[in-house]
C-alpha positions in Angstrom: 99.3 96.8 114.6 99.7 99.5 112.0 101.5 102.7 113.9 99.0 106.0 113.7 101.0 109.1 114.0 100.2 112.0 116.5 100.4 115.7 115.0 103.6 116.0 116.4 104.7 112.3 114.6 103.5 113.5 111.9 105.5 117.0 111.8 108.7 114.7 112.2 107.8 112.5 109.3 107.2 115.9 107.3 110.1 117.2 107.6 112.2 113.7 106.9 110.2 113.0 104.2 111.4 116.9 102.6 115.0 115.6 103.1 114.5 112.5 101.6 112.8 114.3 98.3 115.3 116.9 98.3 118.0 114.2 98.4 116.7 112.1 95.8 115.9 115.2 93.6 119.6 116.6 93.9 121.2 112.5 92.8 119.0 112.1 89.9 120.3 115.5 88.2 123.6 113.6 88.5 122.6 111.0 86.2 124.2 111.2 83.2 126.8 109.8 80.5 129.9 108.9 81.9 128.5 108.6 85.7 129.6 105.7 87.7 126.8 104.4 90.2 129.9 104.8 92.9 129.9 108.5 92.1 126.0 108.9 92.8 126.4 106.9 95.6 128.5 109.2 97.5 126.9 112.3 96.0 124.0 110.6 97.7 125.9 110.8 100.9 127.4 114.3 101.0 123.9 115.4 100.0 122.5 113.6 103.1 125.1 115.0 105.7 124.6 118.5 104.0 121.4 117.9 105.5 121.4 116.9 109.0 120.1 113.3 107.7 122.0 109.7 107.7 121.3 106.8 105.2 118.5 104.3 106.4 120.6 101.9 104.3 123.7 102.2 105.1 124.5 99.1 107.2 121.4 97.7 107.2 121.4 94.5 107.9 119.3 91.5 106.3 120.3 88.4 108.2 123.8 88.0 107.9 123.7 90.1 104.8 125.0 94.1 105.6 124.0 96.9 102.9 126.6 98.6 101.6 125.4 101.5 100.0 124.2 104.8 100.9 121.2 104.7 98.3 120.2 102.2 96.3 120.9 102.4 92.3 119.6 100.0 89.8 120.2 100.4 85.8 118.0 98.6 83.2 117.8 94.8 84.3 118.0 95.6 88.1 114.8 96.2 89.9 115.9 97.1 93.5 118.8 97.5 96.0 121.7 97.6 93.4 125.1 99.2 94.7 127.0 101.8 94.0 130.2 100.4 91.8 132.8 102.0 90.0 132.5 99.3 87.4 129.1 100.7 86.3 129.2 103.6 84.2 126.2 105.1 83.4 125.6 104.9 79.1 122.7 106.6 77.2 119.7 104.9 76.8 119.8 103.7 80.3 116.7 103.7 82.7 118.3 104.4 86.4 115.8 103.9 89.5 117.2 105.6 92.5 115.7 104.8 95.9 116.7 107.0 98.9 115.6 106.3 102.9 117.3 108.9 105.2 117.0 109.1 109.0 116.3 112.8 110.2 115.7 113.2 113.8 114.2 109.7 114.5 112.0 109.2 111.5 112.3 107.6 108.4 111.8 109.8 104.8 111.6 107.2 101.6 111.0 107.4 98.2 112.1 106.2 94.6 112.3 107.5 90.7 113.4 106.4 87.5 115.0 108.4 85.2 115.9 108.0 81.7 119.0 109.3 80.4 119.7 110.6 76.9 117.5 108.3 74.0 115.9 105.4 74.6 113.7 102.7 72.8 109.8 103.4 73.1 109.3 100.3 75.1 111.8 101.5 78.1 110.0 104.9 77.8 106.5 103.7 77.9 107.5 101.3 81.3 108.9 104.5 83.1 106.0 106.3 81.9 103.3 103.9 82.9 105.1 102.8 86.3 104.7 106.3 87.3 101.5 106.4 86.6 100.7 103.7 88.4 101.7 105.2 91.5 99.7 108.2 91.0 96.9 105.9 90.5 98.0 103.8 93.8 97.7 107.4 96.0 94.6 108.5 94.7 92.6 105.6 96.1 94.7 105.3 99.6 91.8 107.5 101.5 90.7 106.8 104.9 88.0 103.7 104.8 89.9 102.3 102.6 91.6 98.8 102.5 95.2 98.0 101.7 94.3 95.9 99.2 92.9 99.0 97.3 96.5 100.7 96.5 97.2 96.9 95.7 94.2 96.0 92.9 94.9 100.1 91.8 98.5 99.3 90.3 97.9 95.8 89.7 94.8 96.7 87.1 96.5 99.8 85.5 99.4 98.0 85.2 98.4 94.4 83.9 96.1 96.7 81.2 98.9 98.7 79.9 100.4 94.8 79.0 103.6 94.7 81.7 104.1 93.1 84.4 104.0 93.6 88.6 107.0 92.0 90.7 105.9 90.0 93.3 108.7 89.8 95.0 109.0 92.8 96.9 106.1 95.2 98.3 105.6 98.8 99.9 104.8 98.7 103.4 104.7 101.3 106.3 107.3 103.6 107.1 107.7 105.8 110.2 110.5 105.6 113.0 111.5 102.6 111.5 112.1 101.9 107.6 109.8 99.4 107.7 106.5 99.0 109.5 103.3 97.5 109.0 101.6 96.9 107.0 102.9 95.7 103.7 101.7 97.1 100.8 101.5 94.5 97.8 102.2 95.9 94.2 98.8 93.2 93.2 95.7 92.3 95.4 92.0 92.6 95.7 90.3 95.6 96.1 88.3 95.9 99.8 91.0 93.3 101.3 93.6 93.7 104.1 93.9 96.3 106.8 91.6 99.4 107.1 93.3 102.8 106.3 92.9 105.4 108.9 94.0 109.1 109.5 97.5 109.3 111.0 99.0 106.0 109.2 102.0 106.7 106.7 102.8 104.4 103.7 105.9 104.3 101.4 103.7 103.0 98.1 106.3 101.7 95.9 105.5 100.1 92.3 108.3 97.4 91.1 107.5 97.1 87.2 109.1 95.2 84.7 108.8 95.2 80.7 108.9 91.3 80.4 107.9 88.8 82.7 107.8 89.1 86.8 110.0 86.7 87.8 112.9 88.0 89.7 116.3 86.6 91.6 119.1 88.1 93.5 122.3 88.4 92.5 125.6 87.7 94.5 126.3 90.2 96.0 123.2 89.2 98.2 121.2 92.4 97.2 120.9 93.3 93.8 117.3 91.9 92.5 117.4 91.8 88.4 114.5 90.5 85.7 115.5 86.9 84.9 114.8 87.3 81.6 117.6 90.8 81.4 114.7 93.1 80.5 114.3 96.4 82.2 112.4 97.4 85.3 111.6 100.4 86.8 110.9 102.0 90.4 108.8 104.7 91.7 107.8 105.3 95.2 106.4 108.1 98.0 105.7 107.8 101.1 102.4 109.5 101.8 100.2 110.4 105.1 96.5 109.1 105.6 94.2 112.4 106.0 90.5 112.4 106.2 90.5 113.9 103.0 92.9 111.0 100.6 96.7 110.7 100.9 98.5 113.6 100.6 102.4 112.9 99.4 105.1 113.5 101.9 107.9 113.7 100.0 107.9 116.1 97.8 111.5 118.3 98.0 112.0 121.5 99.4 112.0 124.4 97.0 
């Protein structure tokens, strides 16, 4: 059963999905030279208590496996969930995805970007750009009516055409007083398959792209996902509410 939010659900969601923006928006103008992934870790964290919120990650647990981090910061090779170390110091030319969840008053804000930082080679630019792109063509067919498997096919064609490639591995899903809800969103699918969208449902819509080949594993530390062939990825995600008019995108930070 996919959750529908009530107006008053959906206010909540709102306003954790400002915080969430706003928190992601204020860590990514920290990346730069000379950064260690530590320092954006906990920058992540003030920024969070500055705002009423808590990290969604912090202490999650996967099995016997406990996150943690209070975002989640993968450079070049890594796709998702990489940790905050002192060990990694951001270095030009470096693509950074930065994934924040926050708690705020009982409901879940979540969202992803990629950033670039100083130059980089064309090929590392045109995955950041395209995986973005993606996502905006993910939202604009997530209307009510519509199947899951629409978002899926959108990114999985635009992608696949621009000659990279969709991890498999790990998929959006729905978000809402819990991090993770139903349904799950697949970065690849057929179009007019899986569960009907309605007004009320919210989505985290999160394209995992990498420049070479899908295949994925997971490091030691139990978290970390990286390309198995060492090329980059990259990570963009918002969560977005179901209207009767299209998806309209929830995070977006406050100005």
């Amino acid at each position: 059963m996919i959750p529908v939010k009530n107006s008053a659900e959906i206010l909540k969601m709102r306003e954790a999905c400002e915080v969430a923006a706003t928190v992601l928006y204020k860590v990514t103008q920290l990346v730069e030279v000379g950064v260690s992934t530590y320092d954006l870790d906990q920058a992540g964290k003030r920024f969070m208590q500055e705002l009423g919120a808590t990290s969604a990650c912090y202490n999650y647990r996967n099995g016997s496996k406990v996150y943690p981090g209070y975002i989640c910061i993968s450079v070049n090779e890594e796709v998702v969930h990489g940790i905050g170390s002192m060990r990694r110091t951001i270095k030009s030319g470096d693509a950074v995805s930065v994934d924040v969840v926050i708690s705020y008053n009982g409901f879940i804000g979540d969202n992803a970007n990629t950033v670039i930082v100083g130059e980089a080679p064309e090929e590392i630019q045109f995955l950041v750009t395209e995986t973005k792109k993606s996502l905006d063509q993910a939202i604009r067919v997530a209307k009510p009516g519509g199947r899951v498997g629409d978002i899926s096919n959108a990114v999985q064609t635009y992608i696949e055409s621009r000659g990279l490639s969709i991890v498999r591995d790990f998929v959006g899903h729905g978000v809402g007083r819990s991090m993770h809800e139903e349904p799950q969103i697949p970065n690849y699918g057929r179009k007019g398959k899986g569960d009907k969208l309605k007004p009320g449902m919210t989505l985290a819509i999160e394209p995992m792209v990498n420049l070479g080949k899908p295949s994925v594993r997971v490091l030691s530390d139990g978290w970390t996902a990286v390309t198995v062939d060492g090329k980059p990825s990259a990570h963009f995600e918002h969560t977005v509410l179901i209207t009767q008019d299209g998806a309209e995108i929830l995070t977006l930070p406050k100005k």
